[in-house]
C-alpha positions in Angstrom: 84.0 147.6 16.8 80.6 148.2 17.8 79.3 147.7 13.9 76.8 144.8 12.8 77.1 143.8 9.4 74.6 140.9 7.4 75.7 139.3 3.9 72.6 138.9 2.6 72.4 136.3 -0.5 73.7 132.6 -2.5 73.9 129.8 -0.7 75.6 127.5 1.7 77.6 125.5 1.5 80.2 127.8 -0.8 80.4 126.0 -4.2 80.9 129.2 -6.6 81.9 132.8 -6.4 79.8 135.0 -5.1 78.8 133.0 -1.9 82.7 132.7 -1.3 83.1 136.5 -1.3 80.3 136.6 0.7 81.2 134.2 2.8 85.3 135.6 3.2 83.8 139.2 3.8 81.6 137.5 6.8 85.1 135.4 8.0 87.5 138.5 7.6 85.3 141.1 9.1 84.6 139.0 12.3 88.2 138.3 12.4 88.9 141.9 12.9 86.4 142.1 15.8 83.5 143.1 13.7 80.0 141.4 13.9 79.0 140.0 10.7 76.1 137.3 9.9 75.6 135.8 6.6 71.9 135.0 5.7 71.3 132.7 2.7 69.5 129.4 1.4 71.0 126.0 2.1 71.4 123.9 -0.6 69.9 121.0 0.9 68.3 120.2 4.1 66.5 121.8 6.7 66.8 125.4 8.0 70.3 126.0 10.7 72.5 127.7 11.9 75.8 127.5 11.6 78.7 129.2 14.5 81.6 130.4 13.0 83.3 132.2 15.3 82.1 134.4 18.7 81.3 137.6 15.9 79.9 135.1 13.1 77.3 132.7 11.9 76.0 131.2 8.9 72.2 131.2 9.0 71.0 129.0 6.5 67.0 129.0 5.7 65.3 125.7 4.1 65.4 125.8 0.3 62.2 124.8 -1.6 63.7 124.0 -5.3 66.3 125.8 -7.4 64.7 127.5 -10.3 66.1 129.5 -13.0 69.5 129.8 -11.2 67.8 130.6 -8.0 66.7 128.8 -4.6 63.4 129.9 -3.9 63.2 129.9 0.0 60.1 131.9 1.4 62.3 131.2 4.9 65.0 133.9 4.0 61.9 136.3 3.7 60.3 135.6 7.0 63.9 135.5 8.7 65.5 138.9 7.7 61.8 140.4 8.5 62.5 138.8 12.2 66.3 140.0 12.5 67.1 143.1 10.6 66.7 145.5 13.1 69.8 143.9 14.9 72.1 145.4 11.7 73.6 148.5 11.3 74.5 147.4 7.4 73.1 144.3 5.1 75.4 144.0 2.3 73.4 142.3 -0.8 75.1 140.5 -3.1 74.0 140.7 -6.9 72.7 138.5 -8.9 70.2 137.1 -6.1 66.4 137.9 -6.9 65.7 136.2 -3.9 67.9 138.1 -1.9 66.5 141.3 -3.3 63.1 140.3 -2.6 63.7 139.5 1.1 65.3 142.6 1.6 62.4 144.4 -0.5 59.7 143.2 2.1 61.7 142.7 5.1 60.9 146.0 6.3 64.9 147.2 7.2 65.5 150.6 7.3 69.2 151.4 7.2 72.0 151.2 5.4 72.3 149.1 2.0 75.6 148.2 0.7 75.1 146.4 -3.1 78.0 144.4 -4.6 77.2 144.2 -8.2 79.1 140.9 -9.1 77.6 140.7 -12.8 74.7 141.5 -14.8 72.1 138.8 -15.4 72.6 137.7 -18.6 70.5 134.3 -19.1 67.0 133.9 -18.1 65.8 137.1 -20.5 61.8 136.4 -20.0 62.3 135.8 -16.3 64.2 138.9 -15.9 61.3 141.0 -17.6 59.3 140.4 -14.3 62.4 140.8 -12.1 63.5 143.9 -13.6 61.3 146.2 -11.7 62.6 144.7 -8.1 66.1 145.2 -9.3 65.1 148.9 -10.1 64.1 149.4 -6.9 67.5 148.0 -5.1 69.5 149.8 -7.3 67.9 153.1 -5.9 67.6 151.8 -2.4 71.6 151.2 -2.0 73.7 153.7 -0.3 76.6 152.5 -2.0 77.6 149.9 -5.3 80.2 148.0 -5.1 81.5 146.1 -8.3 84.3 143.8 -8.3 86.5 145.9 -11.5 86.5 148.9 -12.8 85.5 147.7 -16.3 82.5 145.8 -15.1 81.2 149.0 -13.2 81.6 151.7 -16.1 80.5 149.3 -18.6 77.4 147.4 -16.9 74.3 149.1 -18.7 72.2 149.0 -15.7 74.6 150.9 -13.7 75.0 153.7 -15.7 72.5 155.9 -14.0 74.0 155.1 -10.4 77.8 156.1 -11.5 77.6 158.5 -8.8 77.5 156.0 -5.9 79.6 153.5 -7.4 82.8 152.2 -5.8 86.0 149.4 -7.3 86.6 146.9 -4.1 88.7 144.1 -6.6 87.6 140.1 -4.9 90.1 139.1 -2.8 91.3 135.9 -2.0 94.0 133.7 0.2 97.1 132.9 -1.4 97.4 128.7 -2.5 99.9 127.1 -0.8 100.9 123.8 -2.8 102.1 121.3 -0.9 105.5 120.3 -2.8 104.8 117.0 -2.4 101.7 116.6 -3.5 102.9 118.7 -6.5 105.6 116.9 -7.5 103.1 113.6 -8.0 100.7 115.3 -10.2 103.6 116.3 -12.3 105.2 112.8 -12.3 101.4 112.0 -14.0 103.0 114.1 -16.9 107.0 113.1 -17.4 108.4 115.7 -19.6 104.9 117.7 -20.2 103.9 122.0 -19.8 101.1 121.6 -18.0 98.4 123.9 -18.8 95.7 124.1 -15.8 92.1 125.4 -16.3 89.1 125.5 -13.4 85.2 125.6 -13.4 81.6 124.2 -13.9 81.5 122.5 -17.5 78.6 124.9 -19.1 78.5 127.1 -22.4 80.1 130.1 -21.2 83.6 128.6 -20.0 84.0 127.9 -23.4 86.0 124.6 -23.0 85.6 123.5 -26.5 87.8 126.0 -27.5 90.4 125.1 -24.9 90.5 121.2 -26.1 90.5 122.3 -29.3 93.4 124.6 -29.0 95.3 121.3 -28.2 95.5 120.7 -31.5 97.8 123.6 -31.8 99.9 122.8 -29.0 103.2 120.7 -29.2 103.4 117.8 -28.1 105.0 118.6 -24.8 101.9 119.9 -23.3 99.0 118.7 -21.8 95.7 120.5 -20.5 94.1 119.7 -17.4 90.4 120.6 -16.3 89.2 120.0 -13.0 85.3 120.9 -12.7 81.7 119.4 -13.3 78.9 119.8 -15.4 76.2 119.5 -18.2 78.7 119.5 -21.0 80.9 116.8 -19.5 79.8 113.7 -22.1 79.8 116.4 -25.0 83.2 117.9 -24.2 85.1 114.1 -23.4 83.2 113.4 -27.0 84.8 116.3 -28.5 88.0 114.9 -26.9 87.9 111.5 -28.6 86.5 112.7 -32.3 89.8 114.6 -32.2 91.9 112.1 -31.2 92.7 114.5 -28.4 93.0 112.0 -25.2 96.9 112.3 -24.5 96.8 115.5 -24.5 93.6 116.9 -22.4 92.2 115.4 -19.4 88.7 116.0 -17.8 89.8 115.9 -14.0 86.4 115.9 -12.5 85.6 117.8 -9.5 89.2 118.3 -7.3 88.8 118.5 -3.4 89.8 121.3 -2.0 92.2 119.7 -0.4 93.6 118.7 -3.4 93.3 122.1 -5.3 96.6 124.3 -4.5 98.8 121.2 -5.1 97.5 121.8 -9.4 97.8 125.3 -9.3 101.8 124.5 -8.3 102.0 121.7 -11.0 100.6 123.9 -13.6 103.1 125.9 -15.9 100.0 128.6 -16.7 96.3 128.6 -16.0 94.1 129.3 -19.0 90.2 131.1 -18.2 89.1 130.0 -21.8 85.2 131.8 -20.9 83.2 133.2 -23.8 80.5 135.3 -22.1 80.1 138.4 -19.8 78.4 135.9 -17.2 82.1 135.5 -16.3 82.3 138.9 -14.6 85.5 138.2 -12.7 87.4 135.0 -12.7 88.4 134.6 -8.9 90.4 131.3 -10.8 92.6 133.8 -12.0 93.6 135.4 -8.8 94.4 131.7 -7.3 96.5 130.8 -9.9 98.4 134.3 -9.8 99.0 133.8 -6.2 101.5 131.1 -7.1 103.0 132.8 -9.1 101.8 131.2 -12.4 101.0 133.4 -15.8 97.2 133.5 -17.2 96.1 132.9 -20.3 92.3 134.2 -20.8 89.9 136.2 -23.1 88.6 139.5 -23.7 85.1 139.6 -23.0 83.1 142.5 -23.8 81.9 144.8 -21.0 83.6 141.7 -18.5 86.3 142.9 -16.1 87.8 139.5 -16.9 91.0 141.2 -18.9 91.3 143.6 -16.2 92.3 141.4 -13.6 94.7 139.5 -16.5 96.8 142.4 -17.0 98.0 141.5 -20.8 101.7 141.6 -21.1 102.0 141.6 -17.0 100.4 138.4 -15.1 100.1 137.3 -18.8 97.8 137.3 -21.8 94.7 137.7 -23.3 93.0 136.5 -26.0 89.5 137.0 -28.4 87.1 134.9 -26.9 86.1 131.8 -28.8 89.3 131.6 -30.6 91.0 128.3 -30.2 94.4 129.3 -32.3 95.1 132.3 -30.3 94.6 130.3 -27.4 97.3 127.9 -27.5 99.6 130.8 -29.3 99.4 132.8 -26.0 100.0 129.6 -24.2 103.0 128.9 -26.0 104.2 132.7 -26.3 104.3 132.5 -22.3 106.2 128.9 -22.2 108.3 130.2 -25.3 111.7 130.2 -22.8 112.9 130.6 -19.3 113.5 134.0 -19.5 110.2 134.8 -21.0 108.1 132.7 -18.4 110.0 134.2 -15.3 108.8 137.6 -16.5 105.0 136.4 -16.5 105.4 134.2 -13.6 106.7 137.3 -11.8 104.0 139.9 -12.8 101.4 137.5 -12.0 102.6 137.4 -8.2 103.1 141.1 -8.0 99.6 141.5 -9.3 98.2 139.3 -7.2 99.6 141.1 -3.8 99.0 144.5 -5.3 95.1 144.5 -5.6 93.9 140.7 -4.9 94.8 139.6 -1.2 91.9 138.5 1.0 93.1 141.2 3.6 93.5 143.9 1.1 89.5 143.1 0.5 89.0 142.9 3.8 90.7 146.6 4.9 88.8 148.1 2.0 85.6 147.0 2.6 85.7 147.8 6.2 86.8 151.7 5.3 83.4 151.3 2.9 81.4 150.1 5.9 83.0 153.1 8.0 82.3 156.0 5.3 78.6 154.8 5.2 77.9 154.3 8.8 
């Protein structure tokens, strides 16, 4: 196909959500023939470029410091200023101010997809002086793309650009445990429901409320949580004060080598988050590909409980509410025929709206319409 695309914004190497949509888009398209670059900031290290394949490449631009959430690299400016006549369409992913400013003085002319991932929410005073920019790229897209139906009616900045708005759900590749490796994780845990959770240790995962919903728990489970982060020491405190340390486990950061093999130990994942800065929860989605049940929360104005269909992949809960946590969580585990249900709705889910090629074909058909 004779198209060019750019995914413009995040960084590399992939480490959260929106640079591995961004980066999967830029792998699935070329797969299908179609050129697609991805320009971001490196995390560390000196401006490259990275091959993928003969119809992709990572180009990476030198990162000055990260600051307020963002990598401030003056390089991604000056590049897209060199380079953007060679696309057809850049696809922007939101929230990136830096990505937004490139674009903003890089002079391109044609067509602007924007994927609206999730409103900024932190940073308030700093986004009094971004606000204008993100005016302007709202205007200046052809088409919004928002990962959930929820998050797109809902968003308050969106709602005078309903009329170019468009649901393309995140899509991912299905886990594949080895069984091996997944019967040795659960041979850590004789006897033991293993509840599974996944991310960066910070305020809005709301893991406080996920240890102490252990308290609620029999004694035949245990919670894993595999992730970093600035709350680590607090949360392991919280652990001991409550006499909580045979029954929840801080994992540290899991390879990804090493990831599938807990999604197939797991009996359900739990997304315990608190805030609408979880827009999405792509944990969910790799969980439900293995056919286990999700426990998570309903966030206001978050598309979160839209992908967790309640009573279908499994269940959802108030946010911030350790009791109802481990209720759901044993309201899923309650018996075989009960789990089975779950375990089979969050499979079906999964391959009705959350494959990576499902994401990949819809997207394409968005490029197409827009061309």
């Amino acid at each position: 196909m004779s198209l060019k695309v750019l995914q413009l914004g995040k960084f590399y190497p992939v480490r959260g959500g929106v640079e591995k949509v961004a980066y999967d888009l830029m792998v699935g398209l070329s797969e299908r023939g179609v050129a697609c670059d991805m320009l971001c900031a490196v995390s560390q290290g000196k401006s490259r470029t990275i091959p993928v394949n003969e119809y992709a490449r990572v180009i990476g631009c030198h990162t000055w410091l990260k600051a307020a959430s963002t990598m401030i690299s003056p390089t991604m400016i000056s590049t897209l200023r060199e380079m953007h006549h060679k696309y057809d369409i850049v696809h922007v992913h939101h929230p990136d101010p830096m990505a937004c400013l490139a674009l903003f003085l890089s002079g391109y002319k044609g067509k602007v997809i924007l994927q609206w991932h999730s409103d900024i929410q932190r940073q308030k005073q700093l986004f009094k002086l971004y606000y204008p920019l993100q005016q302007w790229l709202l205007r200046r897209a052809d088409r919004i793309i928002g990962t959930t139906p929820v998050y797109l009616s809902e968003s308050p900045h969106l709602q005078g650009f309903q009329q170019k708005t468009i649901c393309l759900p995140i899509g991912v590749e299905p886990m594949c445990p080895d069984p091996e490796a997944v019967a040795s994780i659960k041979r850590n845990y004789p006897g033991k429901k293993i509840v599974f959770s996944l991310g960066r240790l910070v305020v809005y995962k709301g893991y406080g409320f996920l240890i102490a919903a252990a308290q609620y728990l029999k004694d035949d489970f245990v919670i894993l949580i595999g992730g970093t982060g600035e709350l680590k020491e607090e949360l392991q405190k919280g652990i001991n004060e409550l006499k909580l340390q045979h029954k929840v486990k801080l994992l540290g950061r899991i390879s990804d080598e090493d990831l599938p093999a807990y999604y197939g130990a797991c009996d359900v994942f739990c997304l315990s988050s608190i805030q609408k800065t979880e827009a999405f929860g792509i944990v969910q989605i790799e969980a439900m590909s293995c056919g286990k049940p999700v426990v998570a929360t309903n966030i206001p104005q978050s598309g979160v409980a839209w992908v967790n269909a309640h009573g279908v992949s499994g269940l959802n809960v108030m946010p911030g509410n350790a009791r109802e946590l481990a209720q759901a969580i044993e309201s899923i585990t309650v018996d075989q025929d009960t789990y089975a249900r779950y375990s089979t709705g969050a499979k079906e889910r999964y391959h009705e709206l959350f494959t990576k090629e499902r994401m990949i074909e819809k997207c394409l058909n968005i490029y197409c319409h827009e061309k």
